[in-house]
N, CA, C and O atoms as a GROMACS GRO file, in nm:
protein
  272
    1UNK      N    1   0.085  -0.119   0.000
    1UNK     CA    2   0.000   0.000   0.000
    1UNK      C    3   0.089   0.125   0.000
    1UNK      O    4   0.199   0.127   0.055
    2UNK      N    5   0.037   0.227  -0.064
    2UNK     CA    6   0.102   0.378  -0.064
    2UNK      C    7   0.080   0.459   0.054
    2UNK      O    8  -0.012   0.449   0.136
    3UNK      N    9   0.200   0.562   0.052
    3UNK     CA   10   0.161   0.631   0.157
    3UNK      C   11   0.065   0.733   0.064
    3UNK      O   12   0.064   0.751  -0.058
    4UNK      N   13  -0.026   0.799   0.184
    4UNK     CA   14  -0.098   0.925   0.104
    4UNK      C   15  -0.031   1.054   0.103
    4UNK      O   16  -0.022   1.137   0.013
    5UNK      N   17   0.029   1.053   0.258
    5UNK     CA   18   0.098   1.170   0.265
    5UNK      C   19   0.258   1.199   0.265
    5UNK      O   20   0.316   1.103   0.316
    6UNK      N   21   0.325   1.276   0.234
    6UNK     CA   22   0.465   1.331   0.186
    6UNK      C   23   0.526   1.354   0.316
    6UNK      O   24   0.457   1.417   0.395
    7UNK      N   25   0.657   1.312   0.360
    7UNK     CA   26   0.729   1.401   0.439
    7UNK      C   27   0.730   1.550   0.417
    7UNK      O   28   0.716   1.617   0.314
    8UNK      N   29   0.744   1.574   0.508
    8UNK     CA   30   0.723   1.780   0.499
    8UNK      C   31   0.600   1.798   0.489
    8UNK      O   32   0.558   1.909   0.521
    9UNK      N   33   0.507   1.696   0.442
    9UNK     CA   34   0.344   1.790   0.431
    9UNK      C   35   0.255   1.811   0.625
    9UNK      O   36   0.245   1.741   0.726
   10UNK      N   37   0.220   1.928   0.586
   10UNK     CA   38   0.112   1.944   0.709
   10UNK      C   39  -0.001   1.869   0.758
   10UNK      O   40  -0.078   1.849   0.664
   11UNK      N   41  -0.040   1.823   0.857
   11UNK     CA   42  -0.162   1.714   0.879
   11UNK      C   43  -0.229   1.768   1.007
   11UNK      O   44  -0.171   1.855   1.072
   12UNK      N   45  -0.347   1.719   1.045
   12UNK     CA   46  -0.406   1.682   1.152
   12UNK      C   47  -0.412   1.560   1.213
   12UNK      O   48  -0.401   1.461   1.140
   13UNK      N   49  -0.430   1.543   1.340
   13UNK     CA   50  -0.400   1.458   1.421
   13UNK      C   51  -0.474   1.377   1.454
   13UNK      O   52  -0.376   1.308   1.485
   14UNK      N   53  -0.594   1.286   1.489
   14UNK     CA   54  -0.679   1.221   1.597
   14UNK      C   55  -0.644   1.074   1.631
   14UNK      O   56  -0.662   0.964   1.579
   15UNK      N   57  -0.567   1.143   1.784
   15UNK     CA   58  -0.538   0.988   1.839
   15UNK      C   59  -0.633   0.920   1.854
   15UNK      O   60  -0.747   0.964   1.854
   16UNK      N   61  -0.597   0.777   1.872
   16UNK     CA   62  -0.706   0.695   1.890
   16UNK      C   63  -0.702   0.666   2.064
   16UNK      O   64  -0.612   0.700   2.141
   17UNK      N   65  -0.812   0.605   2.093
   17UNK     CA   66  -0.855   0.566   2.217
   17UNK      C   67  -0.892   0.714   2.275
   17UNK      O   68  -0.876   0.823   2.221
   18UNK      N   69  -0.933   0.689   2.372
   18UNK     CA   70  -0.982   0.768   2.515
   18UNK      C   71  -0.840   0.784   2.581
   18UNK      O   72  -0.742   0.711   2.570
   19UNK      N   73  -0.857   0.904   2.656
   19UNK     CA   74  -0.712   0.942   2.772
   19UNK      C   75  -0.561   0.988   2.677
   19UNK      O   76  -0.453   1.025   2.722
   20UNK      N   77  -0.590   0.975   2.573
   20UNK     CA   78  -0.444   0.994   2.506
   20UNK      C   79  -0.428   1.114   2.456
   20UNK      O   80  -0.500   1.147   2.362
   21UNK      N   81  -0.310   1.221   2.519
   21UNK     CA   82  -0.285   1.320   2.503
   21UNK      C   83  -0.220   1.391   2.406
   21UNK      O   84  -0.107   1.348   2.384
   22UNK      N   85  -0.257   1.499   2.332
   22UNK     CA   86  -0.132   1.539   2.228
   22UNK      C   87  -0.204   1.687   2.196
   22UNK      O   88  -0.317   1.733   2.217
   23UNK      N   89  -0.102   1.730   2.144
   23UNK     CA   90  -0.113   1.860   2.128
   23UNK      C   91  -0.155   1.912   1.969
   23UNK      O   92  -0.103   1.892   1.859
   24UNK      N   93  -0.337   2.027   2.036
   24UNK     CA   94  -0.378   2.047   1.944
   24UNK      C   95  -0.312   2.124   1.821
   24UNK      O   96  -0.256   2.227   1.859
   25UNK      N   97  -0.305   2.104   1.702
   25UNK     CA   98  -0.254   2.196   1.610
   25UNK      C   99  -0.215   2.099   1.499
   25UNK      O  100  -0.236   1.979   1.485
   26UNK      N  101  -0.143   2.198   1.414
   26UNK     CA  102  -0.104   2.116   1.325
   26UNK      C  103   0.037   2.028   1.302
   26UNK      O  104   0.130   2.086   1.357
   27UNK      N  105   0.075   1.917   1.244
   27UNK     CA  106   0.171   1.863   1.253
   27UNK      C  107   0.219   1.805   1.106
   27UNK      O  108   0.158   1.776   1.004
   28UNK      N  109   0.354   1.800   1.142
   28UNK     CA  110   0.465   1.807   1.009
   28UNK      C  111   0.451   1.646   0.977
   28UNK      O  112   0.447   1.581   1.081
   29UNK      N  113   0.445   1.576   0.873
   29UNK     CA  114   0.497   1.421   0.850
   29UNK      C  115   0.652   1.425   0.866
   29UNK      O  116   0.703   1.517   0.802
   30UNK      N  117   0.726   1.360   0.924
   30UNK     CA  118   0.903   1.362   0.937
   30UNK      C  119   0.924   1.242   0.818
   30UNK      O  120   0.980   1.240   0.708
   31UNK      N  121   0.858   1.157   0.893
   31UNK     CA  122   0.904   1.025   0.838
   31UNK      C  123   0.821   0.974   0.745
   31UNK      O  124   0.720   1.044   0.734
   32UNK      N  125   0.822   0.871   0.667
   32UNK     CA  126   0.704   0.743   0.626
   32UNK      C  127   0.735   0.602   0.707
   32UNK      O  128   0.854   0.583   0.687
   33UNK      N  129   0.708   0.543   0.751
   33UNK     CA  130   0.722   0.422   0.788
   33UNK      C  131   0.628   0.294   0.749
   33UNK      O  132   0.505   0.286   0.754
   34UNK      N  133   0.722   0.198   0.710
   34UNK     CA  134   0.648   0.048   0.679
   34UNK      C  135   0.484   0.015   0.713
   34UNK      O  136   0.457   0.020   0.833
   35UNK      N  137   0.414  -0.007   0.654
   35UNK     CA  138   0.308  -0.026   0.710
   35UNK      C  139   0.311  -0.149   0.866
   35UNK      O  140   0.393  -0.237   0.891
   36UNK      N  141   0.185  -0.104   0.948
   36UNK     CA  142   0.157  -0.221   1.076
   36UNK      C  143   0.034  -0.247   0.996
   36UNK      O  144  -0.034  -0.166   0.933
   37UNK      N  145   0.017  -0.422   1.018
   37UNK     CA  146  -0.122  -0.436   0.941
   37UNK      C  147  -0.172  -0.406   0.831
   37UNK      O  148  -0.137  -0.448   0.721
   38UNK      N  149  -0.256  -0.330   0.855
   38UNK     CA  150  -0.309  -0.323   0.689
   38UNK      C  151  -0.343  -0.162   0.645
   38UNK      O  152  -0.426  -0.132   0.559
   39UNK      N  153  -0.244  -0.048   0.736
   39UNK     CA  154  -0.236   0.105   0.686
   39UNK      C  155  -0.081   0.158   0.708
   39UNK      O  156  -0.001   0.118   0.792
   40UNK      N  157  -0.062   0.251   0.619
   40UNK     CA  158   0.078   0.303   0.688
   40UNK      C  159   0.091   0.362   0.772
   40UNK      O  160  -0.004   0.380   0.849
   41UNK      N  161   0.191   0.406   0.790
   41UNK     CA  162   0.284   0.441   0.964
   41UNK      C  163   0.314   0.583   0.915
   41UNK      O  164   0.333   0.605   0.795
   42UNK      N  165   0.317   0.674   1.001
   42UNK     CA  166   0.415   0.808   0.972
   42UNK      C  167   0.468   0.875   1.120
   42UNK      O  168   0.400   0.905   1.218
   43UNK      N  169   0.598   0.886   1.103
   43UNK     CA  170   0.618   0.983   1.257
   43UNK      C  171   0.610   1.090   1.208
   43UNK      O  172   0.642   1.098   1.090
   44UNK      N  173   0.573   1.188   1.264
   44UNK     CA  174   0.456   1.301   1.280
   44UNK      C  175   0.496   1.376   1.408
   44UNK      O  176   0.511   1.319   1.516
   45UNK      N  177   0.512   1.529   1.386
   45UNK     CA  178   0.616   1.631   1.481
   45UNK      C  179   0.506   1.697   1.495
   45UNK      O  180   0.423   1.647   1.419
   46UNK      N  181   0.441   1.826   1.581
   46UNK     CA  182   0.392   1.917   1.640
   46UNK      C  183   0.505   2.011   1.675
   46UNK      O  184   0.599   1.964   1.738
   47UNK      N  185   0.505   2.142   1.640
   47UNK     CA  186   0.592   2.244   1.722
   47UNK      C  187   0.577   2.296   1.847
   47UNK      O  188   0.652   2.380   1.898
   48UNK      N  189   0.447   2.232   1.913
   48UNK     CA  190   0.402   2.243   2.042
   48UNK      C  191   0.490   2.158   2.103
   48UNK      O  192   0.539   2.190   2.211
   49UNK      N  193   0.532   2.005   2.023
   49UNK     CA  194   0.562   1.910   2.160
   49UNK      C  195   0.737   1.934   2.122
   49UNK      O  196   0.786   2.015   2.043
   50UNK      N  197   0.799   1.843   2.198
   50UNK     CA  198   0.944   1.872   2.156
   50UNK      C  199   0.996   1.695   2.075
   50UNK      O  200   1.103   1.666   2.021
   51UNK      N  201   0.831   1.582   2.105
   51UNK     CA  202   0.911   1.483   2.008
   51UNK      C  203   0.820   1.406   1.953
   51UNK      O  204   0.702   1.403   1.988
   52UNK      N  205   0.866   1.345   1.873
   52UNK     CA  206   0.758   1.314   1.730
   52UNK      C  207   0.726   1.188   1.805
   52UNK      O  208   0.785   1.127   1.895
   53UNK      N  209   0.630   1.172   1.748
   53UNK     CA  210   0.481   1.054   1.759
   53UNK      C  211   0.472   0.980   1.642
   53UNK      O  212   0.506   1.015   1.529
   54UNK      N  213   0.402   0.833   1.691
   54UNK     CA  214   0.428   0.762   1.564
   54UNK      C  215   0.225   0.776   1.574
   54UNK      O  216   0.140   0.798   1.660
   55UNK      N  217   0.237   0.736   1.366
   55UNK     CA  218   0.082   0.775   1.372
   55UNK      C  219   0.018   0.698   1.240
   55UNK      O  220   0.079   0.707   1.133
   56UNK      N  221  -0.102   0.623   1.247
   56UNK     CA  222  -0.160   0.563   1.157
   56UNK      C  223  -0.231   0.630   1.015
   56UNK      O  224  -0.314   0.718   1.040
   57UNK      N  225  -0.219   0.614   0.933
   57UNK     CA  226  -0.284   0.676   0.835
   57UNK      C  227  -0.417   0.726   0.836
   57UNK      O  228  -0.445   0.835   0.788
   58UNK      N  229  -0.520   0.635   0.901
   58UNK     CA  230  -0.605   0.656   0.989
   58UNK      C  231  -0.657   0.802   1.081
   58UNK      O  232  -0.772   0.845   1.095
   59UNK      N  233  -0.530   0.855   1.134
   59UNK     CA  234  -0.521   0.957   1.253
   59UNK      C  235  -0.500   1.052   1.156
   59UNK      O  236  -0.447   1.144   1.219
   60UNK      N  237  -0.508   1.080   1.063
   60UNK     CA  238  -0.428   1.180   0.994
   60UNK      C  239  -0.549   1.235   0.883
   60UNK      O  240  -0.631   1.172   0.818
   61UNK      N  241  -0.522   1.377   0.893
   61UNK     CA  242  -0.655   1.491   0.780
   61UNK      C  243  -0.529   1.581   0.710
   61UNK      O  244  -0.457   1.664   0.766
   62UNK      N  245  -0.530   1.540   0.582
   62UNK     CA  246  -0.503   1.693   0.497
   62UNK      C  247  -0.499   1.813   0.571
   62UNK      O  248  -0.581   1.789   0.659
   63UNK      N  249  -0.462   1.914   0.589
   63UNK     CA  250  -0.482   2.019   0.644
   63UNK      C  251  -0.531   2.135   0.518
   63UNK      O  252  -0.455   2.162   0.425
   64UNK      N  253  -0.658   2.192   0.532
   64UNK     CA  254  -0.683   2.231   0.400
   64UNK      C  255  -0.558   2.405   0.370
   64UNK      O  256  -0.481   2.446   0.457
   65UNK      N  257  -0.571   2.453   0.265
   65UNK     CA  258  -0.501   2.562   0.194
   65UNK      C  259  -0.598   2.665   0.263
   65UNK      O  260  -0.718   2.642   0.242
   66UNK      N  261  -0.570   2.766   0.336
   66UNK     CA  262  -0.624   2.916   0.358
   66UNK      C  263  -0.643   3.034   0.269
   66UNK      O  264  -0.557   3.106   0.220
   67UNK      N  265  -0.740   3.037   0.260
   67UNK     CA  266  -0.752   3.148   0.123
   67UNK      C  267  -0.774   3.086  -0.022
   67UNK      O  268  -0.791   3.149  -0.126
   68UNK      N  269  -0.771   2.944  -0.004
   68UNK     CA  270  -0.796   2.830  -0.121
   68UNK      C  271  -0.918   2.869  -0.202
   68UNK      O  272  -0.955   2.797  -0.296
   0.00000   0.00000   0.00000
């Protein structure tokens, strides 16, 4: 399977489960990583936090263009 999104592109976040913390805003793709199962992987930075998060394809929104 492909990734959808690019290192360097901007995203949104939604962890999964209940209780799991992260910081609202937007976040950078760093990495691509191998798929787990059956979606890909991306570590994924916030300039709020100081360290990247790993994140399912799933958790992740386009961030739309402003003024688009």
């Amino acid at each position: 399977m492909q990734h959808k999104f690019a290192v360097g592109q901007d995203v949104t976040f939604r962890p999964a489960g209940r209780g799991l913390q992260a910081a609202a805003g937007i976040y950078r793709i760093v990495r691509l990583v191998p798929e787990a199962g059956d979606e890909p992987q991306y570590r994924i930075k916030s300039l709020r936090e100081m360290h990247e998060r790993m994140a399912a394809e799933s958790q992740l929104s386009r961030v739309s263009g402003l003024g688009a």
